[in-house]
C-alpha positions in Angstrom: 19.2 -13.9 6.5 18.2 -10.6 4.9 15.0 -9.1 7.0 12.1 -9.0 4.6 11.3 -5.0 4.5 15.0 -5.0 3.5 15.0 -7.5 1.0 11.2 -6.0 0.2 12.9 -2.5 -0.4 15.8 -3.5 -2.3 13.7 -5.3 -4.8 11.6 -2.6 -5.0 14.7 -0.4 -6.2 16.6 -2.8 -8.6 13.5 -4.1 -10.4 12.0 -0.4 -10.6 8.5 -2.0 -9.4 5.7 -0.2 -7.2 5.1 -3.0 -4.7 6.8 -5.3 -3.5 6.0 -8.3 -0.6 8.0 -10.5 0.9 7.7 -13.0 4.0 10.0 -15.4 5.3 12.5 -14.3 2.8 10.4 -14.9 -0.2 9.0 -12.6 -2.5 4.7 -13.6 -2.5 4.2 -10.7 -4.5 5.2 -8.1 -6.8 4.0 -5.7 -9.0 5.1 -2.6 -11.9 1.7 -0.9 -11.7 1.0 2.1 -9.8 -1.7 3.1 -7.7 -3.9 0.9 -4.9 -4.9 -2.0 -7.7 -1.4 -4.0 -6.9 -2.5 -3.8 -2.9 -6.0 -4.9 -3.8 -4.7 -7.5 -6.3 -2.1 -9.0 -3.7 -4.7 -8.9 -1.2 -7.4 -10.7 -3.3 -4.3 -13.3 -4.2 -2.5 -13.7 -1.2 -5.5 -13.9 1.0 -4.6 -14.9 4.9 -1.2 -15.9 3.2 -0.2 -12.1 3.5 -0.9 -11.4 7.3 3.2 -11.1 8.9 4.6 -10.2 5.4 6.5 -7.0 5.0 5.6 -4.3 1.8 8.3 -2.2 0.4 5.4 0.8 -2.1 6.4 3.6 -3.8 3.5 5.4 -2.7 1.8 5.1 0.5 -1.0 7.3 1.9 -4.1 6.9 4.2 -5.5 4.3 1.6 -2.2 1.4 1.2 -1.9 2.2 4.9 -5.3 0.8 5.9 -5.3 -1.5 3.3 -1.9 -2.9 4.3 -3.5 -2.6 8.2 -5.9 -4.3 7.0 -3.9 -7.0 5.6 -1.7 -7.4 9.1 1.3 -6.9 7.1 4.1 -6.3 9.9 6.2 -3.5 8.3 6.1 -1.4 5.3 8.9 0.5 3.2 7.5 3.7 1.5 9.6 5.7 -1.1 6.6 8.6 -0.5 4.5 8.4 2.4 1.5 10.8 3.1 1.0 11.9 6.9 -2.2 10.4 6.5 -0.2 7.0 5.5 2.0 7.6 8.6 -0.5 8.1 11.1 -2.4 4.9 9.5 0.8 2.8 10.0 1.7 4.2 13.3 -2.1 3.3 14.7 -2.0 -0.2 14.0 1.3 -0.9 15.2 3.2 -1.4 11.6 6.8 -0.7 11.2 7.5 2.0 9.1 10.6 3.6 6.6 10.5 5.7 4.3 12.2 8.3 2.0 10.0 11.4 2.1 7.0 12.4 3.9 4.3 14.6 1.6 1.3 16.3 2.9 -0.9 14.4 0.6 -1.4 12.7 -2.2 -2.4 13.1 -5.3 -3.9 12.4 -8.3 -2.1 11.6 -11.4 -2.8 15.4 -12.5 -0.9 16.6 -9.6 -3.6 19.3 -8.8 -6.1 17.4 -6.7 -6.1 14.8 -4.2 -6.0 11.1 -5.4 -9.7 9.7 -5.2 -8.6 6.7 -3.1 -7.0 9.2 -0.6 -10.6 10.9 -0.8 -12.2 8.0 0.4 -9.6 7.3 3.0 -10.1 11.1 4.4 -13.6 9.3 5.8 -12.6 5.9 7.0 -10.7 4.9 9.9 -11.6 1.3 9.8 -9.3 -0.8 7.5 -11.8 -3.7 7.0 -14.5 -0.6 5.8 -11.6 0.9 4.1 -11.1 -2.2 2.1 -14.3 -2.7 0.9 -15.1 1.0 -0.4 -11.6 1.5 -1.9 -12.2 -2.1 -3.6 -15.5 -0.8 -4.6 -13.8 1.9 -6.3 -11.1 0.0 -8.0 -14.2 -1.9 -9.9 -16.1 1.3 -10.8 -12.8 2.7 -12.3 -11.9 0.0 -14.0 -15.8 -0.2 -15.5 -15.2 2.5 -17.1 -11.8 2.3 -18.7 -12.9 -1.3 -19.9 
C-alpha cells in the first residue's frame, strides 16, 4: 500500500490542487484554493478525524505548520516551505518533505509578508495559533463578502 504523504503528494501534483489529505490510504480532503482557508476548512470538517492523517500543501509556512501541529497530522509534503514552516514541523515532531525552502512568505503582492505569517511571527502555540489565524480568515472574508 502506497504511504499516505506519498499518495498525499502525488495527488497534489496530478490534480494541480493546494491541499491535499489523506489517511489510511484515503483522500479525507482536498482542496484547489490557495492560502490557509483549505487548512482551516479541513480542520473545521474533519475535526478529530484528521489527527494521524498526512498533508501534501503547496505552500507551508509558520502558519499551516501550527495549524497542521495543531491538527496532529503525522507528516506533511510542501512544494514551498518557509523556515518558519520547517522549524514549526520539526518542533512537534511532524515528518517533513519538501521541494524548496524560502525565507518567508508572502503575500499575494510578492512585496510583503503574508498576514497569516504575520500573526504566526508571534505565536508559538498551535491551539492559540488556530484560533487567531481562524479569527482572521473571518475578518477577511467580512470584507470581501
Amino acid at each position: 500500500m502506497m504511504k499516505d504523504l506519498e499518495k498525499a503528494r502525488e495527488i497534489l501534483k496530478e490534480e494541480k490542487l493546494s491541499l491535499v489529505i489523506v489517511k489510511n490510504g484515503e483522500v479525507i480532503f482536498s482542496s484547489g484554493s490557495p492560502g490557509i482557508n483549505s487548512i482551516l476548512q479541513a480542520i473545521e470538517s474533519l475535526g478529530d478525524c484528521i489527527s494521524g492523517a498526512s498533508a501534501a500543501d503547496k505552500v507551508v509556512g509558520k502558519a499551516a505548520a501550527l495549524l497542521f501541529a495543531y491538527s496532529r497530522i503525522k507528516g506533511v509534503y510542501a512544494v514551498t516551505l518557509s523556515i518558519g514552516g520547517l522549524n514549526v514541523l520539526r518542533k512537534n515532531r511532524i515528518l517533513i518533505e519538501y521541494e524548496k525552502l524560502v525565507p518567508r512568505i508572502l503575500d499575494k503582492s510578492g512585496k510583503n509578508i503574508c498576514p497569516f505569517e504575520e500573526i504566526a511571527l508571534k505565536v508559538e502555540s498551535p491551539s492559540q495559533a488556530y484560533e487567531e489565524l481562524k479569527r482572521l480568515a473571518e475578518e477577511i472574508m467580512r470584507k470581501q463578502g
